[in-house]
N, C-alpha and C positions, 0 to 999 in steps of 0.2 A: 475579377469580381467587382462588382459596384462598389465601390467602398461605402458610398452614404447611404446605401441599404444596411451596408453590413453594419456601419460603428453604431447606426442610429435605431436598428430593427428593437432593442426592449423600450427605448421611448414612444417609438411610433405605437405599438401594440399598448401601450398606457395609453399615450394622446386619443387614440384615435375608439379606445373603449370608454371612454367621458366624452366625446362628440360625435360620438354617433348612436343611433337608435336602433339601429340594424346591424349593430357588432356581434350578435355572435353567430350571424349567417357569414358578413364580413369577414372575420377573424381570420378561419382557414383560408378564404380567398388570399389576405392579406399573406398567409405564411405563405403559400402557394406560390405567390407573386415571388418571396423573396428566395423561396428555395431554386425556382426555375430560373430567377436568373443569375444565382452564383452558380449551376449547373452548368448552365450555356457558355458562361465567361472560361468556367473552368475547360470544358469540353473543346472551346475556342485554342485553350493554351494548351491541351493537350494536344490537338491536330497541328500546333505551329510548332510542336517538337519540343515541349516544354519535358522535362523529366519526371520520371517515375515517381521518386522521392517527393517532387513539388506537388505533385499532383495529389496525392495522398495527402501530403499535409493541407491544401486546399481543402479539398473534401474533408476533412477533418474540422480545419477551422469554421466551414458551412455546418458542420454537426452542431461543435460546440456554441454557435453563436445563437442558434436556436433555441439549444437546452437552458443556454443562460439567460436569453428574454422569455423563455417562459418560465425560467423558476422567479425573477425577478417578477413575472406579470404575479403568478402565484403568490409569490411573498407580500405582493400589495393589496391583495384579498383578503388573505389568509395570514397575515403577520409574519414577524420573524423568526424563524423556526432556530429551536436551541440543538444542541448537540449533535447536528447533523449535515450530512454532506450527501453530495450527486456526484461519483466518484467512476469515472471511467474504465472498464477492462479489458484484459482480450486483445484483439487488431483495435479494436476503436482508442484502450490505453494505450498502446505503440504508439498511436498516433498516425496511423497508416491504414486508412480506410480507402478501398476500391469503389469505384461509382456503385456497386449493387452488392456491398458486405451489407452483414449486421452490424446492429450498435447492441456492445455489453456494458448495461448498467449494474451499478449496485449503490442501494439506497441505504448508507450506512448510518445506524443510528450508535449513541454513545453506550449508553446500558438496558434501554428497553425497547423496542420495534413499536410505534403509535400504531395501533389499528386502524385500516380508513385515513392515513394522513392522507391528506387534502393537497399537499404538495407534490408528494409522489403520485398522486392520482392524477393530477391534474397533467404532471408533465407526460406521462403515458400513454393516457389517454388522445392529448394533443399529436403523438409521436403516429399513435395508431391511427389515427384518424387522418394522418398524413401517409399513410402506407408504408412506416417505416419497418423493418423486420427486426422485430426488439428482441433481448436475452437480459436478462434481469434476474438481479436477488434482492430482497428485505434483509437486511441483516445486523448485526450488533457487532460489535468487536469481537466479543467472545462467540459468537455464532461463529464470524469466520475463520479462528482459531479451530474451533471443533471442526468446523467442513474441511478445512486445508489439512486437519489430521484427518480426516476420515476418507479426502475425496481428491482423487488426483486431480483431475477437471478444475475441482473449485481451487485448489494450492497452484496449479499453471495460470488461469484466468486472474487470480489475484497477484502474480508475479508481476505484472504488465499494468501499472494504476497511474491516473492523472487524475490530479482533483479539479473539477468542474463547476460546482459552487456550492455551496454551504463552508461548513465550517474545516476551512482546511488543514487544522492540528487533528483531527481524527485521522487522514490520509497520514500524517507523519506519524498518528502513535500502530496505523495498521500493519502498515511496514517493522517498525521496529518491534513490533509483538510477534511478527513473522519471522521475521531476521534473530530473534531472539529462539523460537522454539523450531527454527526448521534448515536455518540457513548453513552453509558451512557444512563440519561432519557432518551434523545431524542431516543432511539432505542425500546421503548414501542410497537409501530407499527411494525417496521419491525420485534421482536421476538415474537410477536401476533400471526404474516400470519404463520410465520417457525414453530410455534406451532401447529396451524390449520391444517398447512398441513403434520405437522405429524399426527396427529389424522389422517387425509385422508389414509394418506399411510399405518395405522396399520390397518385400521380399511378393507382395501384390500385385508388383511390375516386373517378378523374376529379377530385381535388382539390377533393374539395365535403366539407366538415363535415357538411351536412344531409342524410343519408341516411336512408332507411327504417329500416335495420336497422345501426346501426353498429358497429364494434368496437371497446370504451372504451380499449383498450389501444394497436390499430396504426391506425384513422383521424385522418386530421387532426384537428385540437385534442383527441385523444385522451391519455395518459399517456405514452405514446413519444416524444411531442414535448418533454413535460418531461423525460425521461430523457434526451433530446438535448443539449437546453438545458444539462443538468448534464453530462453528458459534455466541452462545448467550453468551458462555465467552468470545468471541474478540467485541461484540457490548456491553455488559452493564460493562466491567472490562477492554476492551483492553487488555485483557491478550491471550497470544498463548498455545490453549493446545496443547497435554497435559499436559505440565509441570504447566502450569497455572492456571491449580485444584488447585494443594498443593499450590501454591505460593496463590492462593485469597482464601483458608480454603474455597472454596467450597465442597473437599472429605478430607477423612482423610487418612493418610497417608495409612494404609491397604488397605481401599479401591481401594485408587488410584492405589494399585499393582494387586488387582485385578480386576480393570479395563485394569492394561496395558497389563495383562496375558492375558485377552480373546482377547482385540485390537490385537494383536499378534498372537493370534491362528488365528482370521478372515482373516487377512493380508497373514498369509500363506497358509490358506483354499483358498483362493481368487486366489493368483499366483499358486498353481496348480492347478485348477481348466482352469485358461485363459493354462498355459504351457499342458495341458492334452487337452485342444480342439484345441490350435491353435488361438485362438479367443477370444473376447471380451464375454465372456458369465459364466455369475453369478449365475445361478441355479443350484443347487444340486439336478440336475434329478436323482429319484429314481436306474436306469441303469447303473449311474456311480459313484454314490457312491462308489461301492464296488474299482473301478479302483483309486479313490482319497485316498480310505483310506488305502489302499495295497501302491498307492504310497508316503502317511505320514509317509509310516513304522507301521501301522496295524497290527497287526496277531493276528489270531483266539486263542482263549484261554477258557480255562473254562467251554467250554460249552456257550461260547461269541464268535460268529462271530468277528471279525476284523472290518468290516463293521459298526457292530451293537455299539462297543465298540467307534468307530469316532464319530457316531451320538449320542451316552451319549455325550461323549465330547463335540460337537457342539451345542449340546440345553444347554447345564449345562453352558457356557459361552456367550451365547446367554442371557442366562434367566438374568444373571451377568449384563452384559450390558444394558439389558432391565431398572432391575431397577434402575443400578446408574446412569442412563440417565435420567431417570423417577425425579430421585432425584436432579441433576444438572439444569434441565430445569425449575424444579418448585422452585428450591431455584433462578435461575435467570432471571426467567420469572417477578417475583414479580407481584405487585396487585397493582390496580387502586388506586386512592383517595376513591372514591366513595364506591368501595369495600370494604377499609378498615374500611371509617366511621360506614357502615352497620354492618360489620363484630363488630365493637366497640360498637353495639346498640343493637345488639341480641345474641350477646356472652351470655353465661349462662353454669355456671359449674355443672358437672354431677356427680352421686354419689360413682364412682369411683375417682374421681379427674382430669378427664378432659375435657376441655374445646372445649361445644356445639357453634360450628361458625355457620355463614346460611348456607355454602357450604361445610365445614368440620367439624372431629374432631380432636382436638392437644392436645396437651401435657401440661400442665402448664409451665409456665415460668422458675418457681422454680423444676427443675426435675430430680436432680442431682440423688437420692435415690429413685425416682418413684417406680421404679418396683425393687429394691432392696428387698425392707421392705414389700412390696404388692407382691409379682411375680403372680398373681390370675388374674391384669390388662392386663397380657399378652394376655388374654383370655378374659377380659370384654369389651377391648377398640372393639375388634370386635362386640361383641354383643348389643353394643352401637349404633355402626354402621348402626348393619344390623334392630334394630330400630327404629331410626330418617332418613335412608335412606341416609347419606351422608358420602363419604369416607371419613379412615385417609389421613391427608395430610403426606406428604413424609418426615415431619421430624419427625412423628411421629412412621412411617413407617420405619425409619431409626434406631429411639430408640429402636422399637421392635427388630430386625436384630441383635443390640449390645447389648443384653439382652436373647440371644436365650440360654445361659448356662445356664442360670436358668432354663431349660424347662431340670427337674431332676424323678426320679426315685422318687422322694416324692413330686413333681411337676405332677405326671404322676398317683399317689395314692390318691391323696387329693381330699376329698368327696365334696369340693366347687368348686375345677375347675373340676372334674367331672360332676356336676350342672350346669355349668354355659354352658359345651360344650352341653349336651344334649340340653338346652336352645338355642342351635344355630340349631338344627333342629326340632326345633318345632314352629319356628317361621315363620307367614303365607305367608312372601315372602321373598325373596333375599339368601336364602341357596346355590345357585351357587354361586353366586356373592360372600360370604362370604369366603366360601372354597374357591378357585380360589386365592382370597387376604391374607388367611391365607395359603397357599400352595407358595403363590411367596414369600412371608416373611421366609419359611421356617420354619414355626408355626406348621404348618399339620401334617409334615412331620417328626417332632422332639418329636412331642403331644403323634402322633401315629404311632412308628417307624414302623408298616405295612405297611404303606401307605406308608413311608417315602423310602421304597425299591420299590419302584414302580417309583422314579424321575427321568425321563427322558430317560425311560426303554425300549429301541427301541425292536422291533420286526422286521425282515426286510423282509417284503412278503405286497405287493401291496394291500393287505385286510384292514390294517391298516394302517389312512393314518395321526394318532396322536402317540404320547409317549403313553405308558400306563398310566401314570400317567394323561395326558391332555386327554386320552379317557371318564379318570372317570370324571373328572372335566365338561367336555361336556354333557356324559350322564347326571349329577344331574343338567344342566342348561337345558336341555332336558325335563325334567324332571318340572322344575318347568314353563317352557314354556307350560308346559302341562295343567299344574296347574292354569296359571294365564291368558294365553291369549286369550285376547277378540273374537276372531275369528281363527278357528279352520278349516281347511278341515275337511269333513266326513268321513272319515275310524278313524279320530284320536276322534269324540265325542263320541262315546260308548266309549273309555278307559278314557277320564275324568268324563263319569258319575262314572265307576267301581273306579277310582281314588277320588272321592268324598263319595266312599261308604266305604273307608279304615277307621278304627277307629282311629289306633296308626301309624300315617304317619312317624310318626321320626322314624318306624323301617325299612320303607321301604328303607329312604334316608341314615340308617344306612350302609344298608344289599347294596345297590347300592354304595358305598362310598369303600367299604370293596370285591366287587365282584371280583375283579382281582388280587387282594395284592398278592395270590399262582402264580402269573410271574415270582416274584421277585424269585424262586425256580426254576430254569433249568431241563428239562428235568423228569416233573414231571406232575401228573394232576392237575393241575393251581385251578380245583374247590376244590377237595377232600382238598388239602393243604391248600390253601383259608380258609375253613369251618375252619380248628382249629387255624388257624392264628386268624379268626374274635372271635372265643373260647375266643384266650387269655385276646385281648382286650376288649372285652364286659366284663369279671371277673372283669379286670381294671377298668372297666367305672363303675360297682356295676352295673348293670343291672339286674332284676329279671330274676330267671331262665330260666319261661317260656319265655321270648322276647330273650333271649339268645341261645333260642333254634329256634326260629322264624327263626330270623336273621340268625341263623348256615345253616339254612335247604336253605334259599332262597341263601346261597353263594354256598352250595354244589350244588343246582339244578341250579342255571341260566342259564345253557345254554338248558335247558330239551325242554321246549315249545317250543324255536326255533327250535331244532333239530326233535322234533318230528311233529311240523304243515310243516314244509318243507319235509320232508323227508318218513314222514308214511302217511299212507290210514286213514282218518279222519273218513272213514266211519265203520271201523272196531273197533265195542264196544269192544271185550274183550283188545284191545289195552288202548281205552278209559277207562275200568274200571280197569287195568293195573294202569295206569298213576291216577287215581282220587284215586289210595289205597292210595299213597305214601302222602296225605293229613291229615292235624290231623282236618282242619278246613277251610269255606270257603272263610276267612280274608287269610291265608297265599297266597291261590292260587288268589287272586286279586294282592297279593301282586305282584307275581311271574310274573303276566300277566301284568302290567304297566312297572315292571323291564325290564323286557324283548324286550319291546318299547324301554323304554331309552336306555338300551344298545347297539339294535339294531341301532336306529337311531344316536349313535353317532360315530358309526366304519368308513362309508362312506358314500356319498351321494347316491347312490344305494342299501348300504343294507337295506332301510326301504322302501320298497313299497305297493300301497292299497293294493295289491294282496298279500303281507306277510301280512296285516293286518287283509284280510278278512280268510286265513287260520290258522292267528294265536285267530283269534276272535270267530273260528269255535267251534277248540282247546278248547278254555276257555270255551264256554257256553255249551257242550256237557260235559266235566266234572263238571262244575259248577252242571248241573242238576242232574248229579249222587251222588255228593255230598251231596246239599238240598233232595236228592230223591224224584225232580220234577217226577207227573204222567204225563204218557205217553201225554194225553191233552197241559198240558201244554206245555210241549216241542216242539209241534207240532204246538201252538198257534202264534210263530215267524215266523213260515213256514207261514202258512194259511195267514199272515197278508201281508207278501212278495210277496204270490200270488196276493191277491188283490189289492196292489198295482199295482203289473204290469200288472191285467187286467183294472184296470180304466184308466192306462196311454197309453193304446195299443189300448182301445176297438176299436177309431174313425178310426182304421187304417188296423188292421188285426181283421179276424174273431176270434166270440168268440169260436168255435168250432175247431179252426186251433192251436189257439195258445193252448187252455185245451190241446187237444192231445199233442200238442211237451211237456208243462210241467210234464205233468205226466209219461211221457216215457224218463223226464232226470233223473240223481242221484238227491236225494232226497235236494243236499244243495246246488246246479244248481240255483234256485231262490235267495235264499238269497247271492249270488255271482254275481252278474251279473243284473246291470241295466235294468229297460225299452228299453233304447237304444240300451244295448249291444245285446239283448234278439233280439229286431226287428231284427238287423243288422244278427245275425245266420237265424233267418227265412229267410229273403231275399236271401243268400248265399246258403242256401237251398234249398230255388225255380231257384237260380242261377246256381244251378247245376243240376237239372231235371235228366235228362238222361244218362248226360254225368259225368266223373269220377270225378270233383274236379271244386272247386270253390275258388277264394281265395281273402281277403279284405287284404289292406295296409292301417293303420294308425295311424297321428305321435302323440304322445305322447309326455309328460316332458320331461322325459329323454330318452325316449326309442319309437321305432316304435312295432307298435303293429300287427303281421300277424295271420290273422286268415286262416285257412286253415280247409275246409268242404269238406269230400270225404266217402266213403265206408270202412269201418274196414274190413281187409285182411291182410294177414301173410306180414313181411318185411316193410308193408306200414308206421309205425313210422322213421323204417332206409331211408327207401327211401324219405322221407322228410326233413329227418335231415339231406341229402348227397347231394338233390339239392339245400336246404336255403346255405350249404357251398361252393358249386360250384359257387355261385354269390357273395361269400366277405361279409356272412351275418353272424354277432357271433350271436349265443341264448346263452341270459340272465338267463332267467327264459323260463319254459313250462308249461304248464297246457290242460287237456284232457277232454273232455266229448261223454259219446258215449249212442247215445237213443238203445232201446228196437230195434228198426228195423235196425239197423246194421249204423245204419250214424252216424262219427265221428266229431268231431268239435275241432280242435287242435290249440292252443292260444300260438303262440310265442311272449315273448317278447324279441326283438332285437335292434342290431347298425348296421346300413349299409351306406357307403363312397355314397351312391348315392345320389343324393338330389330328382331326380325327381321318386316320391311315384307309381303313375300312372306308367311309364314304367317298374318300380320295378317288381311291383302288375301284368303286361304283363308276364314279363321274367319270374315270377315262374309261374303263373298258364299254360304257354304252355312248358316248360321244363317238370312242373309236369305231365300233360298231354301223354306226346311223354313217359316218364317212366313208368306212369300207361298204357299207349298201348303197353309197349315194344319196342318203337322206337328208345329206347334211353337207357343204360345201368346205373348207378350211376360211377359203379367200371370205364366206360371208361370216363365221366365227369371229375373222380379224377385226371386220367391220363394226361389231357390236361391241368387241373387246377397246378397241384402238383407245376411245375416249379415255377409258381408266386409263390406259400409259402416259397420255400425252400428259397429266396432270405429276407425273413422276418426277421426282428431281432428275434434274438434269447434269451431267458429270461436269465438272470445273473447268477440266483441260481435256477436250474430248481425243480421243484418239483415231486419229487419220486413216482408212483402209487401206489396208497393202498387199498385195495380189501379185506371187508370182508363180511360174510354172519350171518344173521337173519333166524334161523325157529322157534322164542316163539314169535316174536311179532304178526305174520299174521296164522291165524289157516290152512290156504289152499296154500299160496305162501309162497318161498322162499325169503327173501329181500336182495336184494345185496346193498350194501354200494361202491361206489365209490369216490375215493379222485386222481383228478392227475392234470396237471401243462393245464393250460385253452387251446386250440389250435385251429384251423379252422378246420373242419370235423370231431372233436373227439367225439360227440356225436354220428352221422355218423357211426365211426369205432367201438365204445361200442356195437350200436343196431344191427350193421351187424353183428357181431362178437357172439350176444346172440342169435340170429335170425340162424344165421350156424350153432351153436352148438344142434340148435332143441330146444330151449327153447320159449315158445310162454312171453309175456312179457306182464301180467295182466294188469298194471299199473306204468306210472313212473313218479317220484320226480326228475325235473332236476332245478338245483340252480348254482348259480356263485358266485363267492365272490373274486371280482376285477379279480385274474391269475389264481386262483385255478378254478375247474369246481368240484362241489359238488352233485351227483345225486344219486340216489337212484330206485330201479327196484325191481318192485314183479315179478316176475319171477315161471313159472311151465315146469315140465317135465312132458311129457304125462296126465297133468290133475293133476299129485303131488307136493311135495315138493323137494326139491333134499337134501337126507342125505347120498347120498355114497361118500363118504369120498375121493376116487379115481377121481371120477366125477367133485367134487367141485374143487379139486387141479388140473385139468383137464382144468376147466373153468379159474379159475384163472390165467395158465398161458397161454393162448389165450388173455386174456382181455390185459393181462401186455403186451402181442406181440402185440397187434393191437393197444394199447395206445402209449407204444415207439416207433412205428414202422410207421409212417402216412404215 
């Protein structure tokens, strides 16, 4: 910063409003001049890697030099003002202003608020007129006594005070009138609500630090947390953190460094973040990450994004924060009377040595050598836990944390804490919940140094919207919500029956515990590696061979069923009998098939839908039956039962004669996919279109609009659909196809579209589809008018490369192509025109999304065959790649 701006800026604003004439068009120039270049200076030392901390105090001291040549210009107008102060609050009292916070003022006066002073107006005015974003109060001493009782806001904002200028013994008697009526006991209530409404504000982000996109300020281990923490050490200690930890032995001294380590990193994540928008805004959208952490001084390494390497950074100091906040709050939150007495009346110690509360477990008193002489407690206090259902308290929690060395290479061999962990997944509830608690201690992680390469293990692609470490920890709470909860949607109650029919559960939550650990390996197949990673550890654990082989097999396949219920033809047995060889038994593939849910449903909130449930339910019971080597009867006994259900639910409505014919002229697992209602609603679409070429239903969905589209199977006719749903701003999700015996198609998009109104949606496609199935209309000249709107679209950060390959053993008659490329508006569109040119007729397609990526899958024939010339395929190939880069 200029210094001789800064020491001299209230002289100059005197000097230069006595010589000059044109001072009050001047003046704001003048502040302007000095605000912009303590900005620039500041901004300088922030891009040369100056600290968090500095940097905030900078910007701070630019505030305050401000407010004090203009109370000073004020007071030489306007005289000296008696009994009153300009009294800083909030972040601006911290001392800790971000380039685009607000300033909280309060104009305290001694016993009576002046109406119209001329001081406070003046400074205000000055401030607005500068475009600052003010929060301000008038107030009296006794005003802010009455707010502080009446007003949590106004009692936390006056916790936080620097005096600015006036009279600075009113800052010292507002304090001790606070500290006198609130501080200490009496602040039981007010760090109650502050407690409570943390809970709120965690429980807003599902209580997970590792989010995609988080916000540095209000998620867990965010900077609200420390602003908490300070909050409850200035009401029950009057101590100002953070220096106020070590001085009141709240943290220990380690700690408290690394507390002030991540406070620090937050602080500077925060002022780039505001200097990169221009603006007051605290989210680390996915988009700009890569722009924050390039401008941290990031760089790619390793086979580590730059990017990827911040966001370790940001959740590893995040998760820091989380708990030594977790530990400050609860050491100065303290406990009722009444809690204690209770707590004193059903205490009872447990046979590890420690002590059963009604709402915890703790530590003994006497705990100097606890886990010295035992280190096996390290492991039982969990298992205690999970139980009697009640957590460690946080100094228990603490002890564990200063005791993680012990967790050794004979710590990691020993046939009783091997026992004791097994014992934690065989226990009939709380196994997320455990993991989760022994993973934030740093227990998991150290237990099983697998796992342990897996902390906060960014992946940076919009599919993943956790750590991988916090994906696993979700799937096995996924997982046990499977397990336990009372009420279930129907796509999910066939996989808790299959989940109740498992024998050995602890290997499933093994094998789901262990599925990703091959991450931590760059540039590798994450399963294959996986498999002998979990090798190691299962040896360690002494697990019998065969469960070692279980487990191996369900890490090497997890992703199999997904890939293949999405992506392959369900109805093609030698696939099926393909897939049910790689089986030693019909316990693994249960296993395989619940896993597969969990993992699914913990990636994002779209990648687990009915419709993956029903192709992946399809999946499993068509191998299952090859397995058991169900007779043909029985296989067919689900069918027949599917039918009759939706002939009793349709009889009173459509003939019985109407609906037999459309059932027996769909694919064969047409019924067991598709509701009574869904079922009516294609017949109707079908008498809806009678004559004429196409008929189409709009409707809205969870998460997703659901378009059905009913027309005549003809060459180009899936591209020409897939180019007018893009010509109206509509992405496909997912697709799925049914075509009867007589040539009518019935094509199930599920989509997002910007329009709200359904009805003229459901207009605009069926008469566009229309005008193209008459040829009134072209696709290719729709794109043309459309294109200009896309090109103006953001454009994705890290685009994703196209990747094209081809299948002739899975399908005995088609060709399957595999497609992998970066998700876009008409790129489905431009694949099917593009397969459609090249003369290839397109049996069947698997089209999937997974968040940016677009994932599809095509059976594909030439003249009736397969395509194996070699020429051909590299032919196709790079057409597909021209018409994917090329929209």
């Amino acid at each position: 910063m200029n210094k001789e701006i800064v020491n001299t800026l209230p002289r100059d604003l005197l000097n230069a409003k006595k010589t000059s004439d044109a001072w009050p068009t001047e003046r704001l120039s003048h502040l302007r001049t000095y605000l912009d270049t303590a900005w620039e200076t500041i901004h300088t030392q922030h891009r040369d890697g100056a600290s968090g901390n500095a940097i905030v105090a900078a910007l701070t001291q630019r505030v305050d030099i401000l407010i004090q040549a203009l109370y000073a210009e004020a007071k030489e107008e306007h005289g000296e003002p008696t009994d009153f102060a300009v009294i800083a609050q909030g972040g601006y009292g911290r001392g800790a202003l971000n380039p685009h916070s607000d300033i909280d003022l309060l104009f305290l006066f001694q016993k009576k608020v002046r109406e119209g002073d001329p001081i406070t107006r003046a400074i205000l005015h000055t401030l607005w007129d500068l475009r600052f974003d003010v929060g301000y109060g008038t107030r009296t001493l006794s005003d802010c006594i009455t707010a502080a009782q009446d007003d949590t806001d106004s009692m936390t904002a006056m916790l936080e005070t620097r005096h600015l200028v006036g009279d600075p013994t009113l800052k010292t008697q507002l304090q001790d009138a606070l500290a006198r009526r609130f501080f200490g006991r009496r602040a039981r209530g007010f760090v109650e609500k502050k407690y409570q409404e943390r809970i709120q504000r965690h429980s807003r982000s599902k209580f997970s630090v590792q989010l995609l996109e988080p916000n540095v300020k209000e998620s867990p281990g965010g900077l609200r947390d420390i602003h908490t923490a300070g909050w409850f050490l200035m009401a029950r200690r009057g101590l100002r953190a953070p220096e106020g930890l070590v001085e009141g032995h709240v943290l220990t001294r380690r700690n408290y460094q690394i507390y002030i380590k991540a406070f620090d990193f937050m602080l500077r994540t925060r002022s780039e973040l505001h200097f990169h928008t221009g603006k007051h805004f605290d989210v680390l959208e996915h988009d700009l990450q890569p722009a924050i952490a390039k401008n941290l001084g990031y760089k790619d390494r390793d086979n580590e994004l730059g990017v990827e390497h911040f966001m370790r950074d940001y959740y590893t100091h995040a998760r820091a924060i989380k708990h030594l906040s977790d530990l400050i709050c609860e050491r100065l939150k303290g406990q009722s009377s009444t809690g204690r007495a209770v707590g004193l009346l059903t205490r009872r110690q447990l046979d590890d040595g420690t002590v059963l509360h009604h709402t915890h477990i703790a530590l003994p008193q006497k705990r100097r050598h606890f886990f010295d002489n035992t280190p096996h407690r390290l492991l039982s206090l969990f298992l205690n836990s999970q139980r009697f259902g009640v957590p460690l308290n946080e100094a228990a929690k603490q002890g564990i944390k200063d005791h993680i060395h012990l967790i050794d290479d004979s710590f990691r061999s020993s046939e009783r804490v091997s026992r004791i962990f097994l014992d934690l997944f065989r226990a009939p509830v709380g196994i997320g919940t455990t993991l989760r608690t022994m993973h934030e201690l740093d227990v998991l992680g150290t237990y099983v140094p697998e796992f342990g390469s897996l902390t906060c293990l960014v992946q940076y692609n919009r599919y993943h919207i956790y750590t991988a470490d916090e994906h696993t920890l979700v799937a096995v709470e996924r997982l046990d919500h499977l397990a336990r909860s009372p009420s279930l949607p129907h796509d999910l109650q066939h996989l808790r029956r299959v989940y109740n029919e498992i024998p050995r559960k602890e290997l499933l939550y093994l094998a789901l515990m262990m599925h990703d650990v091959g991450k931590s390996v760059r540039d590798k197949d994450h399963s294959i590696v996986g498999a002998e990673m979990t090798r190691d550890f299962l040896k360690r654990l002494q697990l019998p061979d065969d469960q070692i082989e279980t487990v191996v097999f369900l890490v090497r396949h997890h992703l199999a069923m997904s890939a293949i219920a999405q992506r392959r033809d369900l109805s093609d047995q030698r696939m099926i009998a393909e897939f049910a060889s790689t089986f030693s038994h019909p316990d693994t593939l249960r296993m395989l098939y619940v896993l597969t849910y969990a993992d699914l449903s913990a990636v994002t909130q779209t990648a687990w839908t009915s419709w993956k449930g029903h192709l992946l339910r399809e999946l499993y019971e068509n191998t299952f039956h090859l397995l058991t080597q169900s007779a043909q009867s029985q296989r067919e006994q689900p069918e027949l039962q599917d039918i009759q259900k939706i002939l009793a639910a349709l009889e009173s409505r459509i003939p019985y004669q109407t609906l037999i014919e459309h059932l027996n002229n769909m694919p064969p697992r047409y019924p067991e996919q598709n509701s009574p209602e869904e079922i009516a609603q294609h017949l109707q679409l079908i008498d809806a279109m009678g004559a004429s070429l196409v008929a189409v239903s709009v409707q809205p969905g969870e998460l997703f609009l659901e378009i059905t589209i009913c027309t005549h199977d003809q060459s180009f006719r899936l591209s020409e659909i897939c180019g007018v749903l893009a010509t109206h701003d509509i992405n496909i999700f997912s697709a799925h196809a049914y075509t009867r015996n007589d040539g009518t198609v019935i094509d199930i998009f599920q989509v997002t579209s910007d329009m709200d109104d359904d009805a003229a949606l459901r207009e605009k496609i069926q008469q566009t589809l229309t005008d193209v199935f008459q040829k009134k209309e072209r696709v290719s000249d729709l794109f043309a008018s459309y294109s200009q709107r896309w090109s103006l679209r953001r454009q994705p950060t890290v685009p994703i490369s196209p990747k094209i390959t081809y299948d002739n053993n899975v399908s005995m008659r088609s060709t399957v192509i595999d497609i992998t490329a970066q998700d876009a508006t008409g790129l489905l569109y431009r694949i099917t025109r593009t397969l459609s040119d090249l003369g290839l007729d397109i049996y069947t397609a698997r089209i999937g999304t997974q968040a940016d990526r677009a994932v599809d899958a095509f059976y594909v024939r030439k003249n009736g065959d397969k395509i194996t010339d070699t020429a051909l395929l590299e032919h196709i190939t790079h057409e597909l790649t021209h018409a994917i880069e090329n929209p």
